[in-house]
N, CA, C and O of each residue as an XYZ file, in Angstrom:
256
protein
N     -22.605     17.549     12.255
C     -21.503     16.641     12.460
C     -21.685     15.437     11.532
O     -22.797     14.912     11.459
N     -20.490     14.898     10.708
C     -20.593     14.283      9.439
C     -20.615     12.847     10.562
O     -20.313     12.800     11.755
N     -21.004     11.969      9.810
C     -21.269     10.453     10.732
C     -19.164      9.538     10.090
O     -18.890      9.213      8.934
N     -18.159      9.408     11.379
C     -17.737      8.427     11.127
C     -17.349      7.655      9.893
O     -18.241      6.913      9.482
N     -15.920      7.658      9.021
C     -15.760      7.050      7.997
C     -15.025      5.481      8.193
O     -14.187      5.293      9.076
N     -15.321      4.748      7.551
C     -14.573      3.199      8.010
C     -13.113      3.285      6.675
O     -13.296      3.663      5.518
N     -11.929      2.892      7.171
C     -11.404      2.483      6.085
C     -11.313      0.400      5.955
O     -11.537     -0.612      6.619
N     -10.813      0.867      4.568
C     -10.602     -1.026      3.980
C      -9.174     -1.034      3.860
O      -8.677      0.047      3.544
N      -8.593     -1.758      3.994
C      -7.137     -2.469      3.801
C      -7.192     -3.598      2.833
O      -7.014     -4.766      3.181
N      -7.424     -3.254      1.697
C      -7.118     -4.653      0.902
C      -5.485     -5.098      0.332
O      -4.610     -4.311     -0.029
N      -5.400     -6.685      0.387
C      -4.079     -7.212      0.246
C      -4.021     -8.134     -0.728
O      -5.139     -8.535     -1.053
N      -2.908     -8.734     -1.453
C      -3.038     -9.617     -2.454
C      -1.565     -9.865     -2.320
O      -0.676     -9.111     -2.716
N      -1.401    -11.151     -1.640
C      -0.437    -11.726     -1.260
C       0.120    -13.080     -2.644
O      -0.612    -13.977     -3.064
N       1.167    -12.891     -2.959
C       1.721    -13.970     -3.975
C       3.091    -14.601     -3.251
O       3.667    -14.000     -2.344
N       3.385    -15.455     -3.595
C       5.315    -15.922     -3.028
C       6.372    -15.109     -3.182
O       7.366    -15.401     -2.517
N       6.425    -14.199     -3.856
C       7.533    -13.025     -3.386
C       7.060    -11.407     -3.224
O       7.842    -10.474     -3.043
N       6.057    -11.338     -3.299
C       5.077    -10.242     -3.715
C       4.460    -10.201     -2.579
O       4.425    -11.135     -1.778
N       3.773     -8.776     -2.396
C       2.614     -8.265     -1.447
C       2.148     -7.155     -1.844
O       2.851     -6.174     -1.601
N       0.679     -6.905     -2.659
C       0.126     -5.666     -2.486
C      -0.990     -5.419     -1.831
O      -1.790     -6.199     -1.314
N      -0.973     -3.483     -1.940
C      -1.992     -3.028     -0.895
C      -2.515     -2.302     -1.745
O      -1.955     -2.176     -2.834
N      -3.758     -1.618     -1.461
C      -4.591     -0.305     -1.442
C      -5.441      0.108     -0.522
O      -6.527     -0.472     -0.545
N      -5.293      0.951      0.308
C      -6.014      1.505      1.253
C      -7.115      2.440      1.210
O      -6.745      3.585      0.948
N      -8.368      2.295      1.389
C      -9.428      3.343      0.920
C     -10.120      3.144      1.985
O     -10.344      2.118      2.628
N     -10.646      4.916      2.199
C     -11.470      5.147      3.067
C     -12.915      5.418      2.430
O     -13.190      6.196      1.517
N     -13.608      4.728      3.017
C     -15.724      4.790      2.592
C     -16.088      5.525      3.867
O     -15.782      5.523      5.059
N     -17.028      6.261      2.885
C     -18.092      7.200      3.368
C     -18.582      7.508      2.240
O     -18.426      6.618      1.405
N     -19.351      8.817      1.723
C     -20.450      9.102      0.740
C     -19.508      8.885     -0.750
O     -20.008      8.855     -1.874
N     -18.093      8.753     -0.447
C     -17.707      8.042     -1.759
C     -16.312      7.205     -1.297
O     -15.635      7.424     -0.292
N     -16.100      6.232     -2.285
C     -14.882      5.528     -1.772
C     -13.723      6.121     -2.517
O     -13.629      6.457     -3.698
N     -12.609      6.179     -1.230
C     -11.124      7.452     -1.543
C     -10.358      6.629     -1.591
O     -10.423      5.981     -0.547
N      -9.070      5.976     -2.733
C      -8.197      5.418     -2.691
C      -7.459      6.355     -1.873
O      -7.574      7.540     -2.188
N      -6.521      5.982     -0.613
C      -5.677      7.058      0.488
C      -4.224      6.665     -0.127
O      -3.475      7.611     -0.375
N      -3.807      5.471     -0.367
C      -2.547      4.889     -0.557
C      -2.470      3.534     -1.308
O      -3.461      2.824     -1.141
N      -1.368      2.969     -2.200
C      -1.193      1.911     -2.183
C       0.117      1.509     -2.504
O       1.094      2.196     -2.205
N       0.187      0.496     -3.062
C       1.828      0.278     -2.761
C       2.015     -1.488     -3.180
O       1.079     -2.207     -3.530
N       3.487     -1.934     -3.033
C       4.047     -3.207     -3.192
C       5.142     -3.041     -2.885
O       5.911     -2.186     -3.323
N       5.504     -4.518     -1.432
C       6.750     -5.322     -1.350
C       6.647     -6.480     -2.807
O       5.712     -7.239     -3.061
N       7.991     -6.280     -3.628
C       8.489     -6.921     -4.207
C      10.040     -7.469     -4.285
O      11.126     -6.889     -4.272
N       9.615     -8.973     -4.379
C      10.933    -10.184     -4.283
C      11.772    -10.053     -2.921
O      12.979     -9.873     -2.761
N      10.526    -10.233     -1.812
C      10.258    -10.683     -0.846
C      11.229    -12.224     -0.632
O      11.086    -13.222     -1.338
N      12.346    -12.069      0.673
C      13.267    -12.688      0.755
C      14.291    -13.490     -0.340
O      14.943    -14.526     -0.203
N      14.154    -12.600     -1.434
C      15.048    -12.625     -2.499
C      16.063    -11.505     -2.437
O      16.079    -10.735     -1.476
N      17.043    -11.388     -3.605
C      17.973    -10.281     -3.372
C      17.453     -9.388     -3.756
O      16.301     -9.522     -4.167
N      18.073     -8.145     -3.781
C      16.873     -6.727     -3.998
C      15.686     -6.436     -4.260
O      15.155     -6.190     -5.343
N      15.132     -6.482     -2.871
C      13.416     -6.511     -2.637
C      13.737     -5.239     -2.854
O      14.841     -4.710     -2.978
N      12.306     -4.657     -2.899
C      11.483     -2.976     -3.028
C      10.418     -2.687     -2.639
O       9.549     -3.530     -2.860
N      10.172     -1.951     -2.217
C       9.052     -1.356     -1.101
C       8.540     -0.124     -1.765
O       9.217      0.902     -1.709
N       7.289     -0.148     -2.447
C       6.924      1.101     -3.448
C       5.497      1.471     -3.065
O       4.521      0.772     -3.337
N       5.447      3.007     -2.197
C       3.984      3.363     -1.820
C       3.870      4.121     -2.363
O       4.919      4.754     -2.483
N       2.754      4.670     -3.058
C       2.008      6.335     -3.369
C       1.143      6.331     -2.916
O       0.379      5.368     -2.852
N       0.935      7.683     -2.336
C      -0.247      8.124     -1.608
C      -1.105      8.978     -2.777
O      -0.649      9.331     -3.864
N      -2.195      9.170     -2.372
C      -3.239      9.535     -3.143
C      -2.715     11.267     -2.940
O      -2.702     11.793     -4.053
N      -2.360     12.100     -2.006
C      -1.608     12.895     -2.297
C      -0.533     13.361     -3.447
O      -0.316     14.568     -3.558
N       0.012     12.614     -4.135
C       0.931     11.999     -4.991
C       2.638     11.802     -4.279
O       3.549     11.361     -4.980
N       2.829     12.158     -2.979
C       3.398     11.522     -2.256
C       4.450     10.193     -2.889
O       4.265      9.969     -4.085
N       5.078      9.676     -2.477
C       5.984      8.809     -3.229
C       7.220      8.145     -2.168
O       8.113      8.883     -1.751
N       7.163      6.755     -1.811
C       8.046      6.383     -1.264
C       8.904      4.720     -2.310
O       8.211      3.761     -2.651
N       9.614      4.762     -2.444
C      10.433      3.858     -2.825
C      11.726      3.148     -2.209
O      12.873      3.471     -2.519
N      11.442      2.278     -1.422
C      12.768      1.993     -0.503
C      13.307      0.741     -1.321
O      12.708      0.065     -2.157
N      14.704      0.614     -0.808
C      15.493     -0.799     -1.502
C      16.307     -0.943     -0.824
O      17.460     -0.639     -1.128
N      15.826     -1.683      0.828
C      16.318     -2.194      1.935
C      17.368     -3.465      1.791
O      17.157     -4.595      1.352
N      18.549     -2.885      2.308
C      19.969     -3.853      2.375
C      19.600     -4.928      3.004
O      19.338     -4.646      4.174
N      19.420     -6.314      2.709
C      19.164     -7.534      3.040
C      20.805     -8.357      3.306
O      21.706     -8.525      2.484
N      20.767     -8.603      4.198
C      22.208     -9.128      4.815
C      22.076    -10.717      5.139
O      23.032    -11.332      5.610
């Protein structure tokens, strides 16, 4: 039985900006996902994840 993996959530927050990368550690470190909210309470923000799968989300949420 393999011992328990921890993941990290790292963030890097700017004034209209937010990024991520998510990696899980154990005997090596796995980027799982990462991504960016951009122009954050401005007009057409975007929401852009890839997963280490190559997976792919891109949203461009109607701000009212």
């Amino acid at each position: 039985m393999s011992a328990p993996s921890s993941m990290v959530l790292v963030i890097n927050a700017g004034s209209s900006s937010l990024k991520f990368q998510l990696f899980q550690l154990g005997t090596e470190e796995v980027m799982l996902a990462k991504g960016q909210a951009e122009r954050i309470g401005l007009s057409g923000p975007v929401l852009s994840i890839k997963c280490a799968d190559g997976r792919e989300l891109k949203e461009k949420p109607a701000i009212s």
